[in-house]
C-alpha positions as CSV (number, residue, x, y, z in Angstrom):
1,X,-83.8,217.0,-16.7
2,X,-80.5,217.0,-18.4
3,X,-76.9,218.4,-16.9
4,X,-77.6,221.3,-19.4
5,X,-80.8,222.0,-18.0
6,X,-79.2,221.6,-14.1
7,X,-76.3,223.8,-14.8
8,X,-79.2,226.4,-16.5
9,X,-81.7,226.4,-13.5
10,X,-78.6,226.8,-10.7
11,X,-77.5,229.7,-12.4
12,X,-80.9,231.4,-13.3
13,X,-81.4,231.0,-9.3
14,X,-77.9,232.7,-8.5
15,X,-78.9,235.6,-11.2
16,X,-82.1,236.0,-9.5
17,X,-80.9,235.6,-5.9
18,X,-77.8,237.7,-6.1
19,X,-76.9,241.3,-7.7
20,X,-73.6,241.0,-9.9
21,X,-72.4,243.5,-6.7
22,X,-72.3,241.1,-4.0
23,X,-69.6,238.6,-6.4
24,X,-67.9,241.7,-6.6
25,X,-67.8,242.5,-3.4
26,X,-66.6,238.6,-2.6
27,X,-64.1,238.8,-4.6
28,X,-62.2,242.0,-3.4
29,X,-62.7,241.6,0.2
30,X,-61.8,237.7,-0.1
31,X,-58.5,237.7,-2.4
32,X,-57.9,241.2,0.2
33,X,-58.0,239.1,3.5
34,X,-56.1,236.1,1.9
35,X,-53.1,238.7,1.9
36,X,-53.7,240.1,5.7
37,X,-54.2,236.6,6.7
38,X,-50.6,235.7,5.4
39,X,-49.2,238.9,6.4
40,X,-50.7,237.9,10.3
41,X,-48.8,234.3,9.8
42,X,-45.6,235.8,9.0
43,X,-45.7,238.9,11.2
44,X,-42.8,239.6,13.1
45,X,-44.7,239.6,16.3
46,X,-45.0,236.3,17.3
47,X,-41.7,235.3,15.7
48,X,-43.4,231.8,14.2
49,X,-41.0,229.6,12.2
50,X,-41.9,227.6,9.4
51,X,-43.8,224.4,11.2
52,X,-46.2,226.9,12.9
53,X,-46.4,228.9,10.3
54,X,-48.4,226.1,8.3
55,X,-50.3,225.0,10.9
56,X,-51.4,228.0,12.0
57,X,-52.3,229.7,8.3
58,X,-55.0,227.5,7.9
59,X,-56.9,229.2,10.9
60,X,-55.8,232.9,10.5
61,X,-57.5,232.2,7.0
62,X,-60.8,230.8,8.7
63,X,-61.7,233.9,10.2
64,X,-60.0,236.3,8.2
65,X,-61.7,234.5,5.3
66,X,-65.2,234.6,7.3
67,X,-65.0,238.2,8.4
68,X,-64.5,239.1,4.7
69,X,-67.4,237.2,3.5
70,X,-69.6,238.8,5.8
71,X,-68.7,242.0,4.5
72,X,-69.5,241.4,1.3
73,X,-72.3,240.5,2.3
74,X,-73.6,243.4,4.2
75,X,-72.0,245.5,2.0
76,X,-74.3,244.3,-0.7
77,X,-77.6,244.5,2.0
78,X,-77.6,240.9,2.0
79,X,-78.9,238.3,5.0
80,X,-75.9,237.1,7.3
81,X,-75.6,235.0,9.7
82,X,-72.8,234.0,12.0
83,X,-73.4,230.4,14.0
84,X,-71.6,228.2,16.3
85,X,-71.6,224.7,16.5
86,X,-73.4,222.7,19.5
87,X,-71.0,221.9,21.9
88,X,-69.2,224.4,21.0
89,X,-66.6,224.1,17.7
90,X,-65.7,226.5,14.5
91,X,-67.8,229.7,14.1
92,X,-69.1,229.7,10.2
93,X,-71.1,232.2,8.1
94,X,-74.5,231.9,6.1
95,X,-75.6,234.4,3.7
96,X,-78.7,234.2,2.4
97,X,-80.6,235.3,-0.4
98,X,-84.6,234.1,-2.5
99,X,-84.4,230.6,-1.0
100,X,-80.1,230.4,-1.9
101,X,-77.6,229.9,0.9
102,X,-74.3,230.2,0.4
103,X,-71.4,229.5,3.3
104,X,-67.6,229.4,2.4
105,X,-64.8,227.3,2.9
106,X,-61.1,226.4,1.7
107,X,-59.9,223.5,-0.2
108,X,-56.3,222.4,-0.8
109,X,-55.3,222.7,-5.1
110,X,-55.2,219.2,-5.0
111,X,-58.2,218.4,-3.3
112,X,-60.5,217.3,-6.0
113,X,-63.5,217.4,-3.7
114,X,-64.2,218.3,-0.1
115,X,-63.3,216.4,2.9
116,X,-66.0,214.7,5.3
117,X,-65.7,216.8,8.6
118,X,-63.6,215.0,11.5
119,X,-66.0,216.5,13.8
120,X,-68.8,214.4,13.2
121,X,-70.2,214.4,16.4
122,X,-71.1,218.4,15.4
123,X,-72.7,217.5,12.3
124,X,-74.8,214.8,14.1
125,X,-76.0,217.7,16.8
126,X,-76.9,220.3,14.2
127,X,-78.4,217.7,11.8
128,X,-80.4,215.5,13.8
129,X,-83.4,214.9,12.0
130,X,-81.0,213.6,8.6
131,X,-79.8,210.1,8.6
132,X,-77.0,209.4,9.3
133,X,-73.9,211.7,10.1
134,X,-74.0,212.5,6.7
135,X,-75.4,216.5,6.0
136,X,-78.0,216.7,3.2
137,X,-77.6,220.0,1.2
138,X,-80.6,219.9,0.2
139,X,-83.2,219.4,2.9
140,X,-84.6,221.2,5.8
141,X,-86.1,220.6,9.2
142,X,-89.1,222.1,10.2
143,X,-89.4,224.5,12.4
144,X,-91.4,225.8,15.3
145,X,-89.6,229.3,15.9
146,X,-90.4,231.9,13.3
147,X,-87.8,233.3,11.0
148,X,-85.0,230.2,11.5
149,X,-84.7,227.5,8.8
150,X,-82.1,224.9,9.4
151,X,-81.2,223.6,5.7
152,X,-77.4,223.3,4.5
153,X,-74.8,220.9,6.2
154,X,-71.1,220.6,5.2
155,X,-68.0,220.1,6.8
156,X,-64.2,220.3,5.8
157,X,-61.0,219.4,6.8
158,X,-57.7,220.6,9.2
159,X,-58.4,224.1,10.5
160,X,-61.8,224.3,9.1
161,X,-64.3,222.7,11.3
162,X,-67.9,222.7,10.1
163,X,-70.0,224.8,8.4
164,X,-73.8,223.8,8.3
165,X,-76.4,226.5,6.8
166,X,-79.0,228.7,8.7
167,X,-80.9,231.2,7.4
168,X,-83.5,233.5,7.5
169,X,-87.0,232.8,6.8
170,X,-89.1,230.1,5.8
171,X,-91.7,229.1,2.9
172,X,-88.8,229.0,0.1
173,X,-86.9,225.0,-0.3
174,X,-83.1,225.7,0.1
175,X,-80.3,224.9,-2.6
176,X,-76.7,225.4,-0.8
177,X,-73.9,226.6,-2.1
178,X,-70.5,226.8,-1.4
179,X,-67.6,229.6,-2.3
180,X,-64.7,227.9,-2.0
181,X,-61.0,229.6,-2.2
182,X,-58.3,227.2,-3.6
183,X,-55.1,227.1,-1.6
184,X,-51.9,227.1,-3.5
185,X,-49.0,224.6,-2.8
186,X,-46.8,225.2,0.1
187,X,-44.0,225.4,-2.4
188,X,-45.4,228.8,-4.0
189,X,-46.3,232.2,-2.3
190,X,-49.4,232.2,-0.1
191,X,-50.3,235.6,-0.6
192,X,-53.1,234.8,-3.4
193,X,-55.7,231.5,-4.0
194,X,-55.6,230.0,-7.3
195,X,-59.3,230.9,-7.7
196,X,-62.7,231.1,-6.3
197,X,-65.1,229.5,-7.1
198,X,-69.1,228.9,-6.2
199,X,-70.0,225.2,-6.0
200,X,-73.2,222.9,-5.1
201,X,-71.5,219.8,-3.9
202,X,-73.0,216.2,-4.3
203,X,-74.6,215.5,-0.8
204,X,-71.8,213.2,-0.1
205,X,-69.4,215.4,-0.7
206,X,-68.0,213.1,-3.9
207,X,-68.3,215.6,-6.7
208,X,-69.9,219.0,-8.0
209,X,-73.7,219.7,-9.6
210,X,-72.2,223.0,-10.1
211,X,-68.7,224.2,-9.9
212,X,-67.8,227.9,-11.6
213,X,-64.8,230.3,-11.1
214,X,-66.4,233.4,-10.0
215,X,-65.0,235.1,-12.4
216,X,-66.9,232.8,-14.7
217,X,-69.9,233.1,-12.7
218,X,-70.2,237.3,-13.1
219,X,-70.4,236.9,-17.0
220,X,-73.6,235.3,-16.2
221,X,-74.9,238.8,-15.8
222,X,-74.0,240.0,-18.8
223,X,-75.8,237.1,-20.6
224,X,-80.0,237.0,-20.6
225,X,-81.5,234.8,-18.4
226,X,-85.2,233.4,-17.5
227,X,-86.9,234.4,-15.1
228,X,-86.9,232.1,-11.7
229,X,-89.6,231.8,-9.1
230,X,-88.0,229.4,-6.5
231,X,-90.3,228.1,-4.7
232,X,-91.2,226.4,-7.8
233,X,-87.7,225.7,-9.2
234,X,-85.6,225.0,-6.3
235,X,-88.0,221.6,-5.3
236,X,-87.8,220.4,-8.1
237,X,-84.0,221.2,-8.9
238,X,-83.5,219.2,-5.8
239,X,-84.8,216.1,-6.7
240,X,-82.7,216.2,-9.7
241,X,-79.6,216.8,-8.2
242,X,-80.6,213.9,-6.3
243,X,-81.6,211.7,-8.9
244,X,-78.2,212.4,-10.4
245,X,-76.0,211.6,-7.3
246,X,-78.0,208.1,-7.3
């Protein structure tokens, strides 16, 4: 299977797992909480001066950020989740949609890929049937309880924490995504991200299968696309993207 292909099948299986609504959605309650969360860093409340100011954003955007994406999501009637780490670390959110699961993260602008998590330790607890402290995107654990499926893993850097993907159901393989929103430079106005943008990271977190500006990614829908059944797509897709990071 070609890159062409690759890049064809991942967006047939967004198309088919998402309405055009729900990236809509995304992006007004995301670039709308990247505001509040700057407006909450610089209130005149708790009087913070420039040091904290950066320190802290990072977090205020982390749950800001989250609580947005879950509105989005239920806004559109989509599956969400909200988890916690084991011992307890960052809270993340999993949406989850025809055997896709998409969480969300920031990344520095010049961050060319995402950063192993520091908390490894987490990782290792919530993926302990993968080798390794090293998530796999692309597998899942089987499981005894009905209605849980433990499938994507990723973790990112200062103010982050972890973000590993749980979802609803089982029977479908998972592909995970990621939406990530690009921070700008500390030198510019941190009212508004340079982008967002819906990725499927290499399992090692060293490059991109996918990697589209959603604003890119809602012209898909006005463009024909094949029809995907994944159950059928998303296996094979996987060993691909596999095959490719080898």
């Amino acid at each position: 299977m070609s890159k062409d292909e690759v890049q064809k099948d991942i967006s047939g299986l967004i198309v088919n797992a998402f309405q055009r609504e729900f990236w809509l959605n995304i992006q007004e309650e995301l670039h709308t909480a990247y505001v509040a969360a700057n407006a909450l860093t610089m209130g005149s409340i708790a009087k913070l001066g420039e040091p904290e100011q950066s320190r802290f954003r990072p977090q205020a955007r982390h749950y800001v950020l989250n609580a947005a994406f879950r509105r989005a999501a239920e806004n559109s009637g989509i599956v969400c989740c909200d988890v916690d780490t084991t011992p307890k670390g960052e809270s993340y959110i999993i949406v989850n949609s025809a055997g896709v699961k998409i969480s969300r993260i920031g990344l520095n602008y010049d961050e060319k890929c995402i950063r192993g998590a520091k908390h490894r330790s987490l990782l290792a607890e919530l993926n302990e049937s993968f080798e390794g402290y090293t998530p796999d995107l692309f597998s899942e654990r089987d499981q005894s309880e009905v209605g849980v499926g433990v499938g994507v893993g990723v973790g990112v850097g200062v103010g982050v924490g972890v973000g590993v993907g749980v979802g609803v159901g089982v029977g479908v393989g998972t592909l995970g995504m990621l939406v990530l929103n690009i921070n700008p430079p500390h030198g510019h106005s941190q009212d508004n991200m340079l982008d967002l943008r819906i990725v499927v990271p290499f399992t090692n977190m060293k490059g991109y299968h996918f990697n589209r500006s959603v604003s890119e990614l809602l012209e898909l829908y006005h463009t024909e696309q094949a029809v995907v059944i994944p159950d059928k797509v998303i296996p094979q897709l996987k060993k691909r993207l596999k095959e490719q990071e080898g």
